[in-house]
C-alpha positions as CSV (number, residue, x, y, z in Angstrom):
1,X,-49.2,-40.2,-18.6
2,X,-50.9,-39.6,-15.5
3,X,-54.1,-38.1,-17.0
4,X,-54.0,-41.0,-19.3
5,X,-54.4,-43.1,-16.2
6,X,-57.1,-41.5,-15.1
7,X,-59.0,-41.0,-18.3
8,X,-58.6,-45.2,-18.2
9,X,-59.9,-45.6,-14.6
10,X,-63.0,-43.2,-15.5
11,X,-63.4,-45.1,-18.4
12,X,-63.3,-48.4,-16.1
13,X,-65.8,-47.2,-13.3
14,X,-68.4,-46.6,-16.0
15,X,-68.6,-49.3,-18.3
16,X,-68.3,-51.6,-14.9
17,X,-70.7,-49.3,-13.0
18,X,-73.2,-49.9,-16.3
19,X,-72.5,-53.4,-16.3
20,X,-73.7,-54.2,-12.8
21,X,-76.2,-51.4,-12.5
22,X,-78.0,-53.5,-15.2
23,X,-77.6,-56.6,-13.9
24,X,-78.9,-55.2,-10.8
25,X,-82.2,-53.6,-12.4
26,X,-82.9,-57.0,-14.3
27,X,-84.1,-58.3,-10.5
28,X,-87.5,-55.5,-11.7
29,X,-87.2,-56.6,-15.1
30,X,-87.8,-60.3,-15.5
31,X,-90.8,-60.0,-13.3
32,X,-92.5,-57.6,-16.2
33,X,-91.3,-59.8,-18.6
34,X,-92.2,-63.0,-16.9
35,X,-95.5,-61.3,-16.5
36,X,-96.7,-59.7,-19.9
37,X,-94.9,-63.0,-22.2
38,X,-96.6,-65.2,-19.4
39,X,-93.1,-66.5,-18.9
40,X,-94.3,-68.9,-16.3
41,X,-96.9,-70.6,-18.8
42,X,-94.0,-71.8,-21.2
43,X,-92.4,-73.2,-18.1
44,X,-95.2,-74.5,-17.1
45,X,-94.8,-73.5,-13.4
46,X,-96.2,-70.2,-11.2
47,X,-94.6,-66.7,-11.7
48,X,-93.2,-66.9,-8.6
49,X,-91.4,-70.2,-8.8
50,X,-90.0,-69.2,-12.2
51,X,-88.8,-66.0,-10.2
52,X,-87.4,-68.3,-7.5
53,X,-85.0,-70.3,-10.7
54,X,-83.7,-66.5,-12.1
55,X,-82.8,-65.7,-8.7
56,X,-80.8,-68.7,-8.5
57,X,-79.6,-68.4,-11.8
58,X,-78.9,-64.5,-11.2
59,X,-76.8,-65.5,-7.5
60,X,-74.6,-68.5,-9.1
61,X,-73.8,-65.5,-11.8
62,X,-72.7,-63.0,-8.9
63,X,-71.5,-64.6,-6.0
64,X,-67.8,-66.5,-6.4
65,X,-67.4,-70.0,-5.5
66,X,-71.3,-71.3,-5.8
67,X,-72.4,-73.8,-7.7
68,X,-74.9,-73.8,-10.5
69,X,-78.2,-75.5,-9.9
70,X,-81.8,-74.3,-11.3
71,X,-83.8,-76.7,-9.2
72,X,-86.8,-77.0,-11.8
73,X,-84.5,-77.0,-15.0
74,X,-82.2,-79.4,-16.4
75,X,-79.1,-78.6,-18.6
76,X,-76.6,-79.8,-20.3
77,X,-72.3,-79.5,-20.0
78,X,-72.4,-77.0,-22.5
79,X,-75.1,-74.7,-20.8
80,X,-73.6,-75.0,-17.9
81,X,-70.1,-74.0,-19.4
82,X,-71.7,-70.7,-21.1
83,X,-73.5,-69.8,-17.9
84,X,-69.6,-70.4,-16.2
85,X,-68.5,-68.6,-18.7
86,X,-71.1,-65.3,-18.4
87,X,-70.1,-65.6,-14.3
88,X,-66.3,-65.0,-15.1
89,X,-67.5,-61.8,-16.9
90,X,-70.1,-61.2,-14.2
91,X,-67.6,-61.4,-11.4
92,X,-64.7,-59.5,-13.6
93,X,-67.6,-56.4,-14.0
94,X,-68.2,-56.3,-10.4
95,X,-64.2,-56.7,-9.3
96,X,-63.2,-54.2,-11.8
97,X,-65.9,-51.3,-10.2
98,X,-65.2,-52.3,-6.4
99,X,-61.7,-51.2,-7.4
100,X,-62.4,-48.3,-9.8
101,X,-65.5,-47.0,-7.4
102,X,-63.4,-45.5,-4.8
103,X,-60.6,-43.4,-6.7
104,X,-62.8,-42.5,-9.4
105,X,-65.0,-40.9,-7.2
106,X,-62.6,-38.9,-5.2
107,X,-61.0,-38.0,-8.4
108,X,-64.5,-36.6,-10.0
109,X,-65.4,-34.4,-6.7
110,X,-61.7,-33.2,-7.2
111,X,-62.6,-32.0,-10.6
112,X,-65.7,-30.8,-9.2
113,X,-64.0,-28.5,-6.8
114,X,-61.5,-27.1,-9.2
115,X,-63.7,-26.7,-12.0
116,X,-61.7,-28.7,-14.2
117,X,-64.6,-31.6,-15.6
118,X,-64.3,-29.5,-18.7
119,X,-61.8,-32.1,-19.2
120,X,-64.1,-34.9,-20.0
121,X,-66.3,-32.9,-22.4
122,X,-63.8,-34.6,-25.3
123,X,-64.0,-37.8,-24.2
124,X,-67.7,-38.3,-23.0
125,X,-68.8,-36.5,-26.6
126,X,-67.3,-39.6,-28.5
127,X,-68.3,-42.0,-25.3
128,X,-71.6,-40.8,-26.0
129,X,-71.7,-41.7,-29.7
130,X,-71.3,-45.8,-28.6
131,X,-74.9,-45.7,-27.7
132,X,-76.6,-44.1,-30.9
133,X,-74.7,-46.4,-33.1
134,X,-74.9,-49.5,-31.4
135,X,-78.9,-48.5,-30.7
136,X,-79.9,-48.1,-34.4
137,X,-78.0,-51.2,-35.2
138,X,-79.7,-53.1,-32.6
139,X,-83.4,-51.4,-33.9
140,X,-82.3,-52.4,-37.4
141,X,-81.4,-56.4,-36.6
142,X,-80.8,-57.0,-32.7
143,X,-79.8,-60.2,-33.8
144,X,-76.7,-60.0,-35.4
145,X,-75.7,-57.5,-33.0
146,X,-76.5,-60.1,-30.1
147,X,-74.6,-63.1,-32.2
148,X,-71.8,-60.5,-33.0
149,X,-71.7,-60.0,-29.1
150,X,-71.1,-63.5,-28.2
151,X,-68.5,-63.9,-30.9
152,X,-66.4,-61.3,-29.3
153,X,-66.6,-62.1,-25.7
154,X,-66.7,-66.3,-25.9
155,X,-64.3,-68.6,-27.7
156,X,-66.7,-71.2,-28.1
157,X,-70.8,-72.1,-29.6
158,X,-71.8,-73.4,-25.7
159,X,-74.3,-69.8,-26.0
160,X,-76.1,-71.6,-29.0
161,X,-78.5,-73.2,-26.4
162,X,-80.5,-76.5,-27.3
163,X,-84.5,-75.6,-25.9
164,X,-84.6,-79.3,-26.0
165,X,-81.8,-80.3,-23.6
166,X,-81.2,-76.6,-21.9
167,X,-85.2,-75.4,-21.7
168,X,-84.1,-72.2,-19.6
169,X,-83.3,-70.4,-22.7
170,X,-87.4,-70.5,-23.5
171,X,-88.1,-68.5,-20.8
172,X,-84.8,-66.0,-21.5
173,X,-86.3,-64.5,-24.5
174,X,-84.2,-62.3,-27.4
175,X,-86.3,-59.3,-26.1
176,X,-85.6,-59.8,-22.7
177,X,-81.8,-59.4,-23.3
178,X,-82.3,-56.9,-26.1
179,X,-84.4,-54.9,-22.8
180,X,-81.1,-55.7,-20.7
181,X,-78.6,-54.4,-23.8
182,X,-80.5,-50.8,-24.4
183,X,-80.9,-50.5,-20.3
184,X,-77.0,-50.5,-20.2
185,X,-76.6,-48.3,-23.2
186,X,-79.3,-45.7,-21.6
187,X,-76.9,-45.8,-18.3
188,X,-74.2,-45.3,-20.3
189,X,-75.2,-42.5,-22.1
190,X,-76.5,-40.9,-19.0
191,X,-73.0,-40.6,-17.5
192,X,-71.9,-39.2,-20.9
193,X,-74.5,-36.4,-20.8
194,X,-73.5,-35.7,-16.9
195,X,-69.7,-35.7,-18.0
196,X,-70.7,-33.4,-21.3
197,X,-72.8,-30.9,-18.8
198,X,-70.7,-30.9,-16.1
199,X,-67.9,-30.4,-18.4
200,X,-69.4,-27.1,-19.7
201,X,-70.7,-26.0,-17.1
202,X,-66.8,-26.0,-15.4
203,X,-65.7,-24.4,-18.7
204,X,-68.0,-21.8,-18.4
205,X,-66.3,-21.2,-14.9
206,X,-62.9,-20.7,-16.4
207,X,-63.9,-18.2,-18.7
């Protein structure tokens, strides 16, 4: 029971450390994507006041209690109830690694120091499968992996944005978020292959 516990907060501190890691890294991304799809010439605005909106956007997503306001965008009830809706996921991400970060890391250094990370080999070999599949099935048609998405994680159509009466979702493009998807994945798999490593390497010690 107890190493079940733990296998469940590793599994936790990763997909949340992921999560926000990406979220974090999208601060460099938009700015390449704003600049190579001249994002701010379909909003017909500068780069850097485009910037200024996403940074808005990205803060009402991360920080509790604020409101939502894009100061050169209008919207509509139903954008702002999906952008509500991505927050409650944003925020859950980031309160479910502030509470994992701390004992999963203690517990890792522990199984550094007795050599016993060979442990994880199992579990980060099938983790590390996730990634391949879901990245040939987001090569094949990103698009019904990114409807499939929202289906699972929202209980209503308020992501099916309107250009006409929610325009921020012209300059939110389907490669943009397919970037943001195979950026997580990549982190992902990078803590698989450290676990895997590791893993043998502690084996290796046992023997």
């Amino acid at each position: 029971m107890k190493r079940v516990g733990q296998s469940l907060l590793l599994w936790l501190f990763v997909i949340s450390a992921a999560v926000w890691a990406t979220v974090l890294l999208t601060y460099l991304l938009y700015p390449l994507f704003i600049h190579f799809e001249d994002l701010g010439g379909v909003a017909n605005m500068s780069a850097g006041r485009l910037y200024h909106n996403y940074l808005r956007l990205m803060a009402y997503l991360q920080v509790p209690g604020m409101s939502f306001d894009l100061p050169d965008f209008r919207w509509s009830a139903s954008g702002a109830q999906h952008f509500a809706d991505v927050k409650h996921l944003f925020i859950l991400a980031i309160v479910v690694f502030l509470i994992t970060v701390v004992p999963a890391v203690r517990l890792l250094a522990r199984m550094r120091r007795t050599h016993t990370r060979w442990l994880l080999v199992r579990q980060a070999s099938v983790g590390a499968l996730v990634p391949v599949i879901l990245g040939v099935l987001m090569a094949v048609n990103f698009n019904e992996v990114f409807i499939t998405f929202h289906h699972l994680l929202f209980r209503n159509a308020d992501w099916l944005f309107d250009p006409a009466v929610d325009p921020i979702i012209n300059v939110l493009p389907e490669e943009f978020f397919a970037a943001c998807f195979a950026l997580a994945l990549i982190l992902f798999e990078l803590a698989m292959v450290w676990a895997i490593v590791s893993g043998r390497r502690d084996a290796r010690m046992q023997q």
